[in-house]
C-alpha positions in Angstrom: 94.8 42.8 -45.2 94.9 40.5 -48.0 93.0 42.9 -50.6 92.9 46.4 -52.1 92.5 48.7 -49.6 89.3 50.9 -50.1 88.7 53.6 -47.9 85.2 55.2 -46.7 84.2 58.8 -48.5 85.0 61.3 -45.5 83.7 64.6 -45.2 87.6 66.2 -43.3 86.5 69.6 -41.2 89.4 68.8 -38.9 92.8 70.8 -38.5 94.0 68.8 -42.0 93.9 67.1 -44.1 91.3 68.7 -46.0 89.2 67.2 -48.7 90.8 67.2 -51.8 89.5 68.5 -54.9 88.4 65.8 -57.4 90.8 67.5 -59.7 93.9 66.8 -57.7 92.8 63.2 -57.9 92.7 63.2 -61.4 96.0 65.0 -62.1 97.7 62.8 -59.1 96.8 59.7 -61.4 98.3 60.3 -64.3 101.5 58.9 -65.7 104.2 58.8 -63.8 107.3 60.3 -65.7 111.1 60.5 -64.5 112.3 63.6 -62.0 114.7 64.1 -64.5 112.7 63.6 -67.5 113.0 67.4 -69.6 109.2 67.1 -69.6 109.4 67.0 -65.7 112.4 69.8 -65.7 109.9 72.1 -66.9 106.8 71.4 -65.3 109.1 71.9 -61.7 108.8 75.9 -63.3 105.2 76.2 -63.4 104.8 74.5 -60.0 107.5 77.3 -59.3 105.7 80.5 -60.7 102.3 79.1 -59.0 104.3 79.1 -55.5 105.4 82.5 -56.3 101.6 83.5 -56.4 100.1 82.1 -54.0 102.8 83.5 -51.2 102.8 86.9 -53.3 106.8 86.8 -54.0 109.0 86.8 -55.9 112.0 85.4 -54.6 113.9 82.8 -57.1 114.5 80.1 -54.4 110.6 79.0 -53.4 109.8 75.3 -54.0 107.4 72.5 -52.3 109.9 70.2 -50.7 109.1 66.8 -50.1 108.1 66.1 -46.7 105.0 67.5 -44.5 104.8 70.8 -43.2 107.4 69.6 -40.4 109.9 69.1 -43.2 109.6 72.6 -44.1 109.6 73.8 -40.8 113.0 72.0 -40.3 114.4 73.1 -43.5 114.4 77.1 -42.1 115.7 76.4 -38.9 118.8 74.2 -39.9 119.5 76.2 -43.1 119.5 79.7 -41.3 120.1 78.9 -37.4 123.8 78.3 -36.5 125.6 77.0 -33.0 125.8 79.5 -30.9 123.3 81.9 -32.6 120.4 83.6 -30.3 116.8 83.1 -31.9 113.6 84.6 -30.6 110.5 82.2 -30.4 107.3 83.5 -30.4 105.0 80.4 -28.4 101.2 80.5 -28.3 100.5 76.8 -29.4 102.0 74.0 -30.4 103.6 74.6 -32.7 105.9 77.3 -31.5 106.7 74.9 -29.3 108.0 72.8 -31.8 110.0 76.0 -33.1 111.9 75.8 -29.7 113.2 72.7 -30.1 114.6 73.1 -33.3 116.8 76.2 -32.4 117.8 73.8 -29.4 118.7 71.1 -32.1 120.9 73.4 -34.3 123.0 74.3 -31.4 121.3 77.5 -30.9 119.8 79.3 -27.9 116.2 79.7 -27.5 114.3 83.1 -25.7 110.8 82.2 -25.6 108.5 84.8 -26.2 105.3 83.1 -24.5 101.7 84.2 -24.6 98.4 82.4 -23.9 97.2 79.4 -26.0 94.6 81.0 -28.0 95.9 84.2 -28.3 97.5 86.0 -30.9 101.4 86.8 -30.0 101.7 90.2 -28.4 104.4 92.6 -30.5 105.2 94.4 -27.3 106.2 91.2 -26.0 108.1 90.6 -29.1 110.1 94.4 -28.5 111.2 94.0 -25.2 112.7 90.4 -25.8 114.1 92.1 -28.7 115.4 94.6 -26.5 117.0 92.5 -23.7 118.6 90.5 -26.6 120.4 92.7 -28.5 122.5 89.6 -29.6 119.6 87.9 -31.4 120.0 87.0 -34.8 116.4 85.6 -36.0 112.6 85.7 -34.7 110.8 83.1 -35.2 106.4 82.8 -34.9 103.6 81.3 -36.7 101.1 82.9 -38.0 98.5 81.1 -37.9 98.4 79.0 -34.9 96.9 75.3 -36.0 96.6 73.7 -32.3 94.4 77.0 -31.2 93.3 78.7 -34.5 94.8 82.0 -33.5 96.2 84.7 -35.9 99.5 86.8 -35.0 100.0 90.0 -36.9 103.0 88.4 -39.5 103.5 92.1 -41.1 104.0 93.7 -38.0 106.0 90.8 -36.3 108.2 90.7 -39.2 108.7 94.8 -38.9 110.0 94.7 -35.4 112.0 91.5 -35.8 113.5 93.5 -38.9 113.9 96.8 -36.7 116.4 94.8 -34.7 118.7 93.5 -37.6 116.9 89.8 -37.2 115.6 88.0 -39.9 111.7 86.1 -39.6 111.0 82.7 -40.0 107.4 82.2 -40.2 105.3 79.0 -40.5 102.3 79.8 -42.7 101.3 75.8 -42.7 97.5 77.0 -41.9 97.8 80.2 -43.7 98.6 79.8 -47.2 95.3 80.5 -48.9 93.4 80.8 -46.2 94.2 84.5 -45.0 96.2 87.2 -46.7 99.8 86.1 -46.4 101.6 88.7 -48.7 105.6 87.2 -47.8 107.6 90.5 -50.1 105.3 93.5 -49.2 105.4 92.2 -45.1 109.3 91.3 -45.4 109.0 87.2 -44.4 112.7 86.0 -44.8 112.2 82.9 -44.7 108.2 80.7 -44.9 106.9 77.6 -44.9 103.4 76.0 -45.4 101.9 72.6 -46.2 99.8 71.0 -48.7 97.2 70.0 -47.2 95.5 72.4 -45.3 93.7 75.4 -47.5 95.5 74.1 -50.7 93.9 71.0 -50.4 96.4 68.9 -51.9 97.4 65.6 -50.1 100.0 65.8 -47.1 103.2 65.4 -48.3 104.9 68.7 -49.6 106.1 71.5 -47.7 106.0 75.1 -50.1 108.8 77.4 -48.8 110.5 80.3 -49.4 113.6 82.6 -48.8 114.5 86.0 -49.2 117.8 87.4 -50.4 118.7 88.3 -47.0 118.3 84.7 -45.8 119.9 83.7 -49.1 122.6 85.1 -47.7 122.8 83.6 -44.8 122.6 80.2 -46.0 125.4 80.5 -48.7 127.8 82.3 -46.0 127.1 79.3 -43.5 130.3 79.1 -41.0 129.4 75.6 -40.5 127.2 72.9 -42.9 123.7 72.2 -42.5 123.3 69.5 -40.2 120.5 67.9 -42.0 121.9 66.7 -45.7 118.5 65.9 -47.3 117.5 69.8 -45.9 120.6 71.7 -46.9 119.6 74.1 -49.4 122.8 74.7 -51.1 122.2 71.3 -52.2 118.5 71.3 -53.1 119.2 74.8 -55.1 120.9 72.8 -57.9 117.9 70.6 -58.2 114.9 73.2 -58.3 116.9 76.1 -59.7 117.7 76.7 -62.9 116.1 74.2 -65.4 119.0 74.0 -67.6 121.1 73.3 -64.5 119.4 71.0 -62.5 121.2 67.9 -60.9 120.1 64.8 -58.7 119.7 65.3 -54.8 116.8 63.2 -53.9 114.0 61.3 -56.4 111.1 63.9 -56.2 107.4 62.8 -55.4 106.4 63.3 -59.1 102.6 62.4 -58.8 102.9 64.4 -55.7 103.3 67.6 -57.3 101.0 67.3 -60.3 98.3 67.2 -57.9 100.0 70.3 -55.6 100.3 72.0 -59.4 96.7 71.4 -59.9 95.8 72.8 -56.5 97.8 75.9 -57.4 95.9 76.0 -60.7 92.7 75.8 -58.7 93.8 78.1 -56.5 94.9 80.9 -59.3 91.3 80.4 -61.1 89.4 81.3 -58.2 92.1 84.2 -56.9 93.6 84.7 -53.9 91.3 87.6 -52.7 88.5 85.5 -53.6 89.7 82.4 -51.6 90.3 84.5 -48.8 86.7 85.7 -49.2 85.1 82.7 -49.1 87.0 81.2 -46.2 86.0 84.6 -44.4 81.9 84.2 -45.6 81.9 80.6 -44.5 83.2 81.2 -41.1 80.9 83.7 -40.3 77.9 81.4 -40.6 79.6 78.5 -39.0 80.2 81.0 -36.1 76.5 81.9 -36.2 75.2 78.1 -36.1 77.8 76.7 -33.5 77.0 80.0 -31.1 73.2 79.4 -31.6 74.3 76.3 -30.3 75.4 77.8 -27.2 79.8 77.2 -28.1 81.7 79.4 -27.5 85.0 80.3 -29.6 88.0 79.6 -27.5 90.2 82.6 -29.6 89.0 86.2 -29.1 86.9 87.5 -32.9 89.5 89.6 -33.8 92.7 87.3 -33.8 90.4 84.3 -35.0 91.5 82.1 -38.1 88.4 81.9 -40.3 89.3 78.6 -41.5 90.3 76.8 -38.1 87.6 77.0 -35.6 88.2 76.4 -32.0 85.2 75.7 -29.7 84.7 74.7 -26.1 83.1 71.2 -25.4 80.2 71.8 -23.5 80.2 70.7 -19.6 79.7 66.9 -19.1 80.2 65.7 -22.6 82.7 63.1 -23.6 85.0 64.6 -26.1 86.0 61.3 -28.0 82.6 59.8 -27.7 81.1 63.3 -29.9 83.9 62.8 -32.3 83.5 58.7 -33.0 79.8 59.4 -33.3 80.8 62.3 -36.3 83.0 59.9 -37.8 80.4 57.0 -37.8 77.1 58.6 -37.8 78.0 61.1 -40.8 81.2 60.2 -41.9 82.5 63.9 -40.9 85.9 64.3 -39.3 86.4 67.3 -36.7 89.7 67.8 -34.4 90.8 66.9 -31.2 92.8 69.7 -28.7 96.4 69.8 -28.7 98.9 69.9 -25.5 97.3 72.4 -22.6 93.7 72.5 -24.8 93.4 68.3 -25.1 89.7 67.2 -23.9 88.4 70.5 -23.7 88.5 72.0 -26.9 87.3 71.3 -30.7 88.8 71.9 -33.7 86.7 72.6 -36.9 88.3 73.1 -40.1 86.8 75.2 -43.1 89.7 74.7 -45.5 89.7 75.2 -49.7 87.9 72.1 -50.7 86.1 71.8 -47.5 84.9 75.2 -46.9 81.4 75.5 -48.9 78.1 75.7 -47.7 77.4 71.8 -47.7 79.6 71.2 -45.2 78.8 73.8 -43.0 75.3 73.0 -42.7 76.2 69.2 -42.3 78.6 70.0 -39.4 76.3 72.2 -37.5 73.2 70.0 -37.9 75.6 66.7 -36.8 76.8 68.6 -33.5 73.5 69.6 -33.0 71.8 65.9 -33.1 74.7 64.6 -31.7 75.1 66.7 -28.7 71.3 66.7 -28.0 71.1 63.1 -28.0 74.1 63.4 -25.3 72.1 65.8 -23.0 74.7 68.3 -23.6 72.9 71.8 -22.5 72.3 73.5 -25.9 69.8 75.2 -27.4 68.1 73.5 -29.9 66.3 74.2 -33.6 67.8 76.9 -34.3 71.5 76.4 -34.9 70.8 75.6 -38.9 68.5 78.7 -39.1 71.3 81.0 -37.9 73.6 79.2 -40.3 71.8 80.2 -43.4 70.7 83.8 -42.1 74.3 84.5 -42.1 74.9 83.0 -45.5 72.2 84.9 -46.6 73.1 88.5 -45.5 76.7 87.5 -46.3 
């Protein structure tokens, strides 16, 4: 490629990225200034306080750090999991899978706590491994389930976790902004999210968070963090206090003016609000894709609004339905993961993405698509059923 590169105007309704506010754009373009520049020092505050709302805490040490939602994720584990320490994983997806192996990493054993893909995690399962463990020192679970679109109960995992003297990790990648996630008032030790899922920022920074109690823990480490860019004894010097800030790593400046303005966008329209509309927009997504004839692969109750899993109907060619999205109407949706590849989609309804445009657009492309395919679903009324529910909504 011997030119600019130019890319095609998507529509994203996949797992993530979302589409990104024109906003976020804007702010992402502007001058780029120096990660130590005073100017920056004190913008890294506000991008702090905004954090602090949208996970509804308070705690001093929450910060995006640079790196994907994986980076975050890695950041708990090596920071408060120690050789020889006992962690319970909660795995109902993906990516509590992917919590497994980073105990494993740290030198730590793994219990596995497993329950069906799709399914929320089931406490009682939670209590007796808690139980049979008496040595555990953390739980870890996510709570909202990206490869399935399931929902666990975070307040009450994070009550029996905290029953038996562990601390919680949780991964609220999907969550943030999406579904109440309230990290002081349900006792989350230690969280972490991405940008680019109901925030609708570009991928790139991980928001986390950590309690006093897993303060602790890291500052009374036995042994260092294995990871250097990841310990946070070391990143605390940078995003703490701004008249004491010193040089770990060169921070993705025009990264964070656009995650800033996300917040900011986020803030105006409130987090109840947000959570509303994500809510609203499901419900008459759900009512076009089941006129369809779809059916939702995660039981009503422990369903993410915002991340839609649907069976693909009998006989039809998963990839060849997605290509034709892409090309026909420039509209992304997702593939399965692991056990649910080639039989499941995922369709995402996150911030930027989740208004009534693009629900309409999605449900009228499936339903063209899949009738042109042969696939056996009803027809011509699958829009109708869309707006009914907007309108009663």
């Amino acid at each position: 490629m011997t030119s600019s590169f130019h890319p095609p105007q998507r529509t994203l309704m996949g797992p993530g990225p979302s589409d990104v506010s024109p906003r976020v754009l804007q702010a992402m373009a502007r001058p780029t200034i120096g990660h130590l520049d005073p100017v920056f020092v004190a913008f890294m505050d506000s991008v702090k306080e905004l954090l602090q709302v949208a996970f509804q805490t308070a705690n001093p040490l929450t910060m995006p750090v640079s790196g994907p939602g994986t980076v975050g994720m890695e950041a708990c584990f090596v920071n408060l999991v120690q050789p020889g320490d006992t962690v319970i994983v909660c795995r109902n997806g993906v990516f509590g899978g992917r919590m497994r192996e980073n105990v494993v990493r740290c030198g730590a054993t793994p219990v596995v706590v497993d329950d069906p893909w799709g399914r929320a995690v089931d406490p009682e399962k939670l209590e007796r491994a808690l139980e049979e463990h008496p040595q555990a020192k953390l739980v870890a679970f996510v709570h909202a389930e990206t490869s399935t679109g399931a929902r666990s109960d975070a307040q009450l995992l994070a009550s029996i976790a905290h029953r038996h003297g562990c601390l919680v990790i949780a991964d609220c990648v999907t969550a943030l902004g999406g579904i109440p996630l309230k990290v002081d008032e349900w006792g989350l030790d230690a969280v972490y999210s991405g940008s680019q899922k109901c925030l609708s920022c570009p991928p790139g920074l991980s928001p986390v968070t950590f309690g006093e109690a897993a303060v602790k823990v890291i500052t009374g480490r036995s042994t260092p963090v294995q990871s250097w860019f990841s310990d946070m004894t070391l990143i605390m010097g940078y995003w703490g206090s701004a008249q004491r800030r010193s040089y770990h790593h060169t921070a993705p400046v025009n990264a964070l003016y656009g995650l800033h303005e996300a917040l900011l966008i986020l803030r105006e329209e409130g987090l109840e609000n947000a959570w509303a509309r994500h809510r609203r927009h499901h419900l008459a997504l759900k009512a076009g894709l089941e006129a369809l004839g779809l059916a939702f692969v995660v039981p009503e109750a422990e369903r993410l609004p915002h991340l839609n899993s649907v069976s693909i109907p009998a006989g039809v060619d998963d990839a060849k339905v997605r290509g034709r999205l892409l090309e026909e109407y420039n509209l992304e949706i997702g593939a399965g993961l692991g056990e649910l590849a080639g039989k499941v989609w995922r369709i995402g309804l996150m911030g930027h993405s989740c208004n009534l445009t693009n629900v309409l657009r999605c449900v009228g492309a499936l339903e063209a698509i899949l009738e042109s395919e042969g696939a056996p679903i009803a027809t011509g009324v699958a829009l109708e059923a869309a707006r009914a529910a907007f309108a009663t909504a």
